[in-house]
SENUKE-339441 format. One record per residue (C-alpha): x, y, z; residue in three letters; residue number from 1; chain. Coordinates in nm, 2 decimals, decimal comma, always signed. Example, Ala and Ser with C-alpha at 12.3 -4.5 7.8 and 13.67 -1.06 7.14 Angstrom:
! residues 2
pt x->+1,23&y->-0,45&z->+0,78&r->ALA&k->1&c->A
pt x->+1,37&y->-0,11&z->+0,71&r->SER&k->2&c->A
***
This chain:
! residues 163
pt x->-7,91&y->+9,74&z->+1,48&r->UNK&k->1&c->A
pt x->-8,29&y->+9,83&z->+1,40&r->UNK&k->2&c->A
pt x->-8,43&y->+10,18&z->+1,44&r->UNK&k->3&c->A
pt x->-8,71&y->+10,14&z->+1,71&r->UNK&k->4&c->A
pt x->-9,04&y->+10,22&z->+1,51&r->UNK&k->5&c->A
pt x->-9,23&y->+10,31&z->+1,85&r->UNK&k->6&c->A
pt x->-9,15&y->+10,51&z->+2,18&r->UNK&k->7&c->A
pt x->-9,24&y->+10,16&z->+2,40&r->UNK&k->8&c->A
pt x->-9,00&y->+10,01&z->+2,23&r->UNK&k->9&c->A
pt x->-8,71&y->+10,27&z->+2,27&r->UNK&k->10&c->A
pt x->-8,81&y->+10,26&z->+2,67&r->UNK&k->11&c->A
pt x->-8,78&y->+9,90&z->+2,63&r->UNK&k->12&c->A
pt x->-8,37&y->+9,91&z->+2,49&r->UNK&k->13&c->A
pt x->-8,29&y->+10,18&z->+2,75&r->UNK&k->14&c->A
pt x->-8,40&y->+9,94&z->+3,00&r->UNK&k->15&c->A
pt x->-8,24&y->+9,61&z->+2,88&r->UNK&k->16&c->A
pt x->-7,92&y->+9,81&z->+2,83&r->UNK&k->17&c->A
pt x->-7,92&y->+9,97&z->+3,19&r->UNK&k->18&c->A
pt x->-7,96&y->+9,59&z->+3,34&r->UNK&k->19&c->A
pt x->-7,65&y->+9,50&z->+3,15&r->UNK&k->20&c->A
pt x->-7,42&y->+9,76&z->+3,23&r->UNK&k->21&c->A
pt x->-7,53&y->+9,66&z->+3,62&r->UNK&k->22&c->A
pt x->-7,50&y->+9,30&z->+3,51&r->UNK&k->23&c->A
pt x->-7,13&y->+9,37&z->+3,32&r->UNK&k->24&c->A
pt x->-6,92&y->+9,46&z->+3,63&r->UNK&k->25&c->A
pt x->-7,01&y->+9,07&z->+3,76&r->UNK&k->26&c->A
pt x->-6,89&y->+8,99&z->+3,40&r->UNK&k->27&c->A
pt x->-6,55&y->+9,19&z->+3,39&r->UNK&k->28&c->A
pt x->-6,54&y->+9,00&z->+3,76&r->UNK&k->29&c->A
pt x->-6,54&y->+8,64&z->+3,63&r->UNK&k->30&c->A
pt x->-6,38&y->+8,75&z->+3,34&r->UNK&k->31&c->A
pt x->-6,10&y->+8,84&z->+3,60&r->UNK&k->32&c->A
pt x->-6,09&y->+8,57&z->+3,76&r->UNK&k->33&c->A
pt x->-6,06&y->+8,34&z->+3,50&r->UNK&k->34&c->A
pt x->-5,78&y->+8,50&z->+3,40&r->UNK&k->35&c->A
pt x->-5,65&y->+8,46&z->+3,76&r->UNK&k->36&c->A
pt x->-5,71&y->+8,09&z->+3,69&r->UNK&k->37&c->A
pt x->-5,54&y->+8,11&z->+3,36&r->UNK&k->38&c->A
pt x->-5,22&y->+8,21&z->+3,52&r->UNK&k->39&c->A
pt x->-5,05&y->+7,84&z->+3,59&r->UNK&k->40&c->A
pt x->-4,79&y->+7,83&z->+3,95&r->UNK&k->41&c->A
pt x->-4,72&y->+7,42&z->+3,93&r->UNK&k->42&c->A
pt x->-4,45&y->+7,35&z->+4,15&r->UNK&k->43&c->A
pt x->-4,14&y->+7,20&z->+4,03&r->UNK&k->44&c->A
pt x->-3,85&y->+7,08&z->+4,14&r->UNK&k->45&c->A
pt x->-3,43&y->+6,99&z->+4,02&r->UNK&k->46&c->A
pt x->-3,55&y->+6,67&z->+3,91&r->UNK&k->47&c->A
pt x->-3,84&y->+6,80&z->+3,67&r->UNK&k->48&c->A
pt x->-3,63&y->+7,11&z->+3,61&r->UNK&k->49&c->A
pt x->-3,34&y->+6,89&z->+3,50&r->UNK&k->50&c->A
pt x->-3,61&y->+6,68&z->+3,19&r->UNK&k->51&c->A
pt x->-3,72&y->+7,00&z->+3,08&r->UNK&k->52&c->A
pt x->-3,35&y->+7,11&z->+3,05&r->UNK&k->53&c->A
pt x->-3,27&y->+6,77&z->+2,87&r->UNK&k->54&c->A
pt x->-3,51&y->+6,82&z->+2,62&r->UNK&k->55&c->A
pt x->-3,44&y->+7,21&z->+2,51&r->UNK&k->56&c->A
pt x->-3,06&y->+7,06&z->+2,51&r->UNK&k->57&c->A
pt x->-3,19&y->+6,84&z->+2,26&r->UNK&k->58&c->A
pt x->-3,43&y->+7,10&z->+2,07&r->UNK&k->59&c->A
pt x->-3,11&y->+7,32&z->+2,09&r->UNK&k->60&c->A
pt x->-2,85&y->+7,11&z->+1,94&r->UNK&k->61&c->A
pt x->-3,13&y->+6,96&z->+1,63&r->UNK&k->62&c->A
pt x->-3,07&y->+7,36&z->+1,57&r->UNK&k->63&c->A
pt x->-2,70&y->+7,39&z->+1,60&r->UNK&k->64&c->A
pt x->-2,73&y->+7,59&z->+1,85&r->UNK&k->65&c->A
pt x->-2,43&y->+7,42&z->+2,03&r->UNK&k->66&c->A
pt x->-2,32&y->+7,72&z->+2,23&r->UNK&k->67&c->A
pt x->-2,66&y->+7,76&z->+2,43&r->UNK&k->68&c->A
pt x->-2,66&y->+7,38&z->+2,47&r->UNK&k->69&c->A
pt x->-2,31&y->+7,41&z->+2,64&r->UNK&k->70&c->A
pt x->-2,47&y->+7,68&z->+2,86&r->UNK&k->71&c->A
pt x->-2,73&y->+7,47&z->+2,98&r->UNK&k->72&c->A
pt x->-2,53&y->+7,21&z->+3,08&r->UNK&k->73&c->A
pt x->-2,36&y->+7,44&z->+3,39&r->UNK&k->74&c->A
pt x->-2,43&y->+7,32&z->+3,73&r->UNK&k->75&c->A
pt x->-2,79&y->+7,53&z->+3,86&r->UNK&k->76&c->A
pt x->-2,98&y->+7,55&z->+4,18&r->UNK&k->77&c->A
pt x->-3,37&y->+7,54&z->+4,23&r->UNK&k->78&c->A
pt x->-3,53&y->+7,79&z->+4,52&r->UNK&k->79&c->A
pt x->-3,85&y->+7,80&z->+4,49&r->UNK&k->80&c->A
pt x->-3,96&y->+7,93&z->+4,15&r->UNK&k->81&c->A
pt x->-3,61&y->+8,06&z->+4,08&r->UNK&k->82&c->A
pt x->-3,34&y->+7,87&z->+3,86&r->UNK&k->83&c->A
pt x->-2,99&y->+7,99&z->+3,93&r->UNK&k->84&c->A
pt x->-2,70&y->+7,88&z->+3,71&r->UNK&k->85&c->A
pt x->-2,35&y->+7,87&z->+3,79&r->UNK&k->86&c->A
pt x->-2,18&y->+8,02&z->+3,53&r->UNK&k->87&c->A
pt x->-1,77&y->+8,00&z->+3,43&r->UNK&k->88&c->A
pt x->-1,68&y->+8,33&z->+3,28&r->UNK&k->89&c->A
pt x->-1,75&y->+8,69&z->+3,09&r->UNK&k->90&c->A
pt x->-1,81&y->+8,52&z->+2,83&r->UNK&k->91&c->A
pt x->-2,09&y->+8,29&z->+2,93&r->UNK&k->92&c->A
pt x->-2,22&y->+8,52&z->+3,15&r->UNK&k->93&c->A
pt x->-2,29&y->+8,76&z->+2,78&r->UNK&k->94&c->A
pt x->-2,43&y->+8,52&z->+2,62&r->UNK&k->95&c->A
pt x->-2,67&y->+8,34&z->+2,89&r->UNK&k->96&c->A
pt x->-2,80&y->+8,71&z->+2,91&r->UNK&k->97&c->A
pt x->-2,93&y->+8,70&z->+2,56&r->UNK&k->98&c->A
pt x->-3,02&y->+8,38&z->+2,63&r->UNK&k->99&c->A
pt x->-3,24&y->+8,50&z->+2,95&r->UNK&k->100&c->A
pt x->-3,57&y->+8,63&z->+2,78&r->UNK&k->101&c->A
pt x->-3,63&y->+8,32&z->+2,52&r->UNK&k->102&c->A
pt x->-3,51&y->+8,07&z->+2,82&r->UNK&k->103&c->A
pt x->-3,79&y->+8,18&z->+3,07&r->UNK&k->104&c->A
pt x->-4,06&y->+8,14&z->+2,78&r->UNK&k->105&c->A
pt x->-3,93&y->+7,84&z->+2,71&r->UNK&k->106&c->A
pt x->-3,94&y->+7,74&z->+3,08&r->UNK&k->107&c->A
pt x->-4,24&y->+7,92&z->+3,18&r->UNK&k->108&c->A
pt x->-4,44&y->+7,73&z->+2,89&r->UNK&k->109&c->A
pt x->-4,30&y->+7,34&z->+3,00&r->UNK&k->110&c->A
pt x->-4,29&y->+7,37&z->+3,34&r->UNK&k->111&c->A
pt x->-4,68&y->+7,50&z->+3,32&r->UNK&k->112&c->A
pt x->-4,58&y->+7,81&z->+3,59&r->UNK&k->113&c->A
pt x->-4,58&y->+8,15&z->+3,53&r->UNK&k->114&c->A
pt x->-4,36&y->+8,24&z->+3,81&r->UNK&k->115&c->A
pt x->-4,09&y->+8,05&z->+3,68&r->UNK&k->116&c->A
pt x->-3,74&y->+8,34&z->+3,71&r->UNK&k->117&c->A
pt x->-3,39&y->+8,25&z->+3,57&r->UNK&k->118&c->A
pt x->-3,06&y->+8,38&z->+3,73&r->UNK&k->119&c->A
pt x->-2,74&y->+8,34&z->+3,72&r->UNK&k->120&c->A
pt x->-2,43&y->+8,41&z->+3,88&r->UNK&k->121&c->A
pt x->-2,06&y->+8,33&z->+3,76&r->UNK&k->122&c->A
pt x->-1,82&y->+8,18&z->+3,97&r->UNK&k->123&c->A
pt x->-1,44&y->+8,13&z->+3,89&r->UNK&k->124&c->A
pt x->-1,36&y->+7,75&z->+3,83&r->UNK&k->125&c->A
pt x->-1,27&y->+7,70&z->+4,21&r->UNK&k->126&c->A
pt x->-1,03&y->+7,37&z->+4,08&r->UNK&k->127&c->A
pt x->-0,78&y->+7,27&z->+4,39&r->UNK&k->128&c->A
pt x->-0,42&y->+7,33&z->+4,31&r->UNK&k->129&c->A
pt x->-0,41&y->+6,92&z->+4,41&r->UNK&k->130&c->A
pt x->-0,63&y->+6,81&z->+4,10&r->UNK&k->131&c->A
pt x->-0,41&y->+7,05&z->+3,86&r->UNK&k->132&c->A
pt x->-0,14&y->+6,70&z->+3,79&r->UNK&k->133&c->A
pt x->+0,16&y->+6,91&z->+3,54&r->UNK&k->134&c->A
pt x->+0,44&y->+6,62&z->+3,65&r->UNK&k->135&c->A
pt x->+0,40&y->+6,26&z->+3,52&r->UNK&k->136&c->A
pt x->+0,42&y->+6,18&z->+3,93&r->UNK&k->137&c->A
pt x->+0,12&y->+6,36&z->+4,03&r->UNK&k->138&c->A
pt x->-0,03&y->+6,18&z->+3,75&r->UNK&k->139&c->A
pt x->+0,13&y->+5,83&z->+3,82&r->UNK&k->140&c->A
pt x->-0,02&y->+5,87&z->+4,16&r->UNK&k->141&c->A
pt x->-0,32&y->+6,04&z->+4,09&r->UNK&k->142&c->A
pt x->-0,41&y->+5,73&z->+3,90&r->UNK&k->143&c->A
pt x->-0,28&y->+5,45&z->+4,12&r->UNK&k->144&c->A
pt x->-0,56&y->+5,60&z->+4,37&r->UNK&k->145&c->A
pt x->-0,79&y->+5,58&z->+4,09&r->UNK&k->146&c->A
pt x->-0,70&y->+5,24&z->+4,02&r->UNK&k->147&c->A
pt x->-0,50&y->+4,99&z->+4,24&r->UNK&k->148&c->A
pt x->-0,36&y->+4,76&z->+4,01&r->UNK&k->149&c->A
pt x->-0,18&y->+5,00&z->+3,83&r->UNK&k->150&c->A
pt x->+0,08&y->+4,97&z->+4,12&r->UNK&k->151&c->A
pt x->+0,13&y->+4,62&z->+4,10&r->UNK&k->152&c->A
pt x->+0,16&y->+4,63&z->+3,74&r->UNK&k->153&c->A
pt x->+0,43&y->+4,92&z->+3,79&r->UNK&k->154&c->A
pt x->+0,59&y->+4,67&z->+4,04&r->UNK&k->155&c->A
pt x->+0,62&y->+4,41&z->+3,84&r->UNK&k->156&c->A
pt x->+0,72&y->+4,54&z->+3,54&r->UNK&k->157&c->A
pt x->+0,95&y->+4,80&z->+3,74&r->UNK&k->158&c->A
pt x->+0,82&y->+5,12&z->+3,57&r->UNK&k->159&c->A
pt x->+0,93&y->+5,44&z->+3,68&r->UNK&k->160&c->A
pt x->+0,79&y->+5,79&z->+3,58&r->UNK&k->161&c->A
pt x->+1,09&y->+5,98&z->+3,62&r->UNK&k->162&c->A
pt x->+1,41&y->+5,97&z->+3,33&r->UNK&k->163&c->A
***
């Protein structure tokens, strides 16, 4: 910055600056709202949820980070901008805590919205005493529903599960 060599020309800067600071409020206003338009909200759904989940599995497991990958692959919910995963245990519940912060980054940044919130909530493995098969005639059965020739083969060959 010169030193003015006249008094015209010190009047001169006084001015110019006074019409900027009136002029900088409008500036700090689009400067504002750009920012405004900076923030990104694109909507998303399960189904574009579930790529981007496909491909951090993938980034995840190139870094043998196998334990996170297993965590991603829980069941999850979509309302709105909110993820919600379903969660087995104590355990998983820890660690998808540490997990949290570097997950809605991660999500924030490939889903292109800001607004993007992961939950979770654990639930006990609600598994119906009917599916548990411990004898080999729950299982005998259990698979002749699954497959219907299995009885005609134990017909014909007169298998029996019991001793």
């Amino acid at each position: 910055m010169a030193i003015p060599s006249s008094l015209s020309e010190v009047k001169s800067r006084v001015k110019s600056k006074a019409e900027e600071s009136l002029q900088s409020p409008k500036k700090e206003e689009q400067e504002k709202s750009i920012d405004q338009k900076t923030t990104q909200s694109t909507p998303f759904d399960k189904g574009r949820l579930g790529a981007v989940l496909e491909d951090i599995i993938a980034d995840y497991k190139q870094q043998k980070r196998l334990i996170e990958s297993t965590l991603l692959k829980q069941p999850f919910e979509v309302n709105e901008s909110t993820v919600k995963f379903f969660l087995n245990g104590e355990l998983q519940e820890h660690r998808f805590a540490q997990l949290r912060p570097e997950l809605i980054g991660v999500f924030r940044r490939k889903l292109e919205n800001d607004f993007v919130e992961i939950d979770f909530e654990v639930k006990e493995d609600a598994v119906s005493e009917e599916s548990k098969l411990y004898t080999s005639t729950d299982k005998l059965a259990y698979l002749t529903k699954k497959s219907p020739a299995l009885k005609e083969l134990q017909k014909r060959f007169g298998l029996e599960t019991d001793f």
